[in-house]
Every structure is written in C-alpha cells, then in structure tokens.
C-alpha positions in Angstrom: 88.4 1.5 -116.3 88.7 1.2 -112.5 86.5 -1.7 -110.9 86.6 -2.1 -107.5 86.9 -5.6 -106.1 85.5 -6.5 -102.9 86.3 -9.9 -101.1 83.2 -10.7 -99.4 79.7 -10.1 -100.2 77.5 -6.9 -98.7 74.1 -6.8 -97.9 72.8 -2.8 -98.4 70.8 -1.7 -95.5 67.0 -1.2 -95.9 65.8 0.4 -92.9 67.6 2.9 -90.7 70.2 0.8 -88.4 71.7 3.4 -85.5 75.3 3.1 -85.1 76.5 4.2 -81.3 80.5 4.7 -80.4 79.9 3.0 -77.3 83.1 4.9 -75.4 80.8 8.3 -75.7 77.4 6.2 -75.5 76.3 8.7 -78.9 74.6 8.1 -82.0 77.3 8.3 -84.5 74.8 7.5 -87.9 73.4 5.1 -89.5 74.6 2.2 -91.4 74.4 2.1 -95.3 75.9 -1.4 -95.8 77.2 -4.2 -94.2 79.4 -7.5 -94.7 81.6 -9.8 -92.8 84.7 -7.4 -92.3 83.3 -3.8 -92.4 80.8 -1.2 -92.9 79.9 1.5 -94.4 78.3 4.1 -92.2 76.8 7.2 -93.2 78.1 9.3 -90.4 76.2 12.6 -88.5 79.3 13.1 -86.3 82.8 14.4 -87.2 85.0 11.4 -86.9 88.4 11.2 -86.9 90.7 9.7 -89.9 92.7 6.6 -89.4 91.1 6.3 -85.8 89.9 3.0 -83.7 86.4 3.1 -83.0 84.0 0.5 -80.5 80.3 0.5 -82.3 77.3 -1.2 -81.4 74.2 -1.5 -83.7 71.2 -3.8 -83.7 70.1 -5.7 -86.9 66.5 -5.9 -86.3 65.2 -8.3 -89.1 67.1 -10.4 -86.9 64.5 -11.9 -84.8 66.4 -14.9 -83.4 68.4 -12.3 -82.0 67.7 -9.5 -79.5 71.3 -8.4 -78.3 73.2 -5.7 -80.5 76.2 -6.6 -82.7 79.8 -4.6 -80.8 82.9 -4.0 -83.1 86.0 -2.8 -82.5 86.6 -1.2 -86.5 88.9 1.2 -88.0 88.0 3.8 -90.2 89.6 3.6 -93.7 88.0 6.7 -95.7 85.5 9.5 -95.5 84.2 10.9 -98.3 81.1 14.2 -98.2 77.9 13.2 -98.8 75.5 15.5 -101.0 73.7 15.9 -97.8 74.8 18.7 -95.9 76.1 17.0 -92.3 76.7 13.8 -93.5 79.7 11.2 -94.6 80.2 8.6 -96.4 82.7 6.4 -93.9 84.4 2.5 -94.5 85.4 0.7 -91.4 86.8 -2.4 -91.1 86.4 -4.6 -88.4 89.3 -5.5 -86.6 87.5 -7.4 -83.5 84.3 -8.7 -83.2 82.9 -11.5 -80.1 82.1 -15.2 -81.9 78.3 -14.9 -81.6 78.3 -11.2 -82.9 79.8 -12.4 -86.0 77.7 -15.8 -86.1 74.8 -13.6 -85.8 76.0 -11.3 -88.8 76.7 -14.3 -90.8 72.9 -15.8 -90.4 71.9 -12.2 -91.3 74.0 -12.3 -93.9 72.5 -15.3 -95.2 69.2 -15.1 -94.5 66.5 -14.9 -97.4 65.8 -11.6 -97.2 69.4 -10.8 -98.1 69.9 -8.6 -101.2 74.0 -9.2 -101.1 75.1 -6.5 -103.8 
C-alpha cells in the first residue's frame, strides 16, 4: 500500500483563487489547495519543470486582509489533468515575507478551515 505522508496540514480551496507569475503579470491557474509550505495549483499555462516561480494570489475569506499573499515556490511535479488544458502542479515555497505567511497561518486556522 503506498500512503502518502504530508507534514503540515492543507486546507482545499473552495472558491476559485487566481494564481499570477508576477515576472509576466499573467494568470497562471487557479489554486486547488493550500498549506504552510506549498500549493497545489491547477495550472492553464505550460510551466516549466524543476523551475523557480514568484506567484501572488489573494485569499479572499480573509477579510482582515486586503493585500495578496507573494511566494517565491518551486515546482516539484506536474501531472495531466482529465481536463483538456489543464495540470495538476506541487510547489513548494521556498520564500515567503513574515506577514504573508502570518496571514496564511490565520487562514489556515480560521473556522472555516476544512484542513484535509
């Protein structure tokens, strides 16, 4: 049996969240889950293997906070989606400003969290 172990908890995304690769100012896609050291994005642009990325997305059931959330991540896998034009993607974060990730934490932990 293969399990796969994760280290920190994810929170699946509910409504669509934009993902933008702020060095071409384009709407990569959109993200499909989320925790404290990555993402997974379902991506509507080719992107390229092993490559550093600079993303910017907004979690709007944030209130408290109006100003996006800017990574610097590194994409780990693709994988085709069943939809034609879309893949699956995993980045991991490999730099991210203090209050981005204080605001992902209080996201994280907010009620309304469904961590999977």
């Amino acid at each position: 049996m293969n399990e796969e172990f994760r280290r920190t908890r994810r929170r699946r995304i509910v409504e669509t969240v934009q993902v933008v690769d702020t060095m071409t100012e384009t709407v990569i896609g959109h993200l499909g889950n989320l925790s404290e050291s990555g993402l997974m994005l379902i991506a509507s642009a080719p992107l390229v293997d092993d490559a550093l990325y600079q993303l910017r997305f907004h979690l709007r059931d944030a209130p408290q906070h109006t100003s996006p959330i800017e990574v610097g991540a590194h994409l780990l896998w693709q994988d085709r989606a069943s939809v034609p034009g879309q893949t699956w993607t995993g980045f991991r974060f490999i730099a991210m400003p203090e209050d981005g990730m204080l605001h992902l934490r209080q996201w994280l932990d907010s009620p309304e969290a469904g961590a999977e």
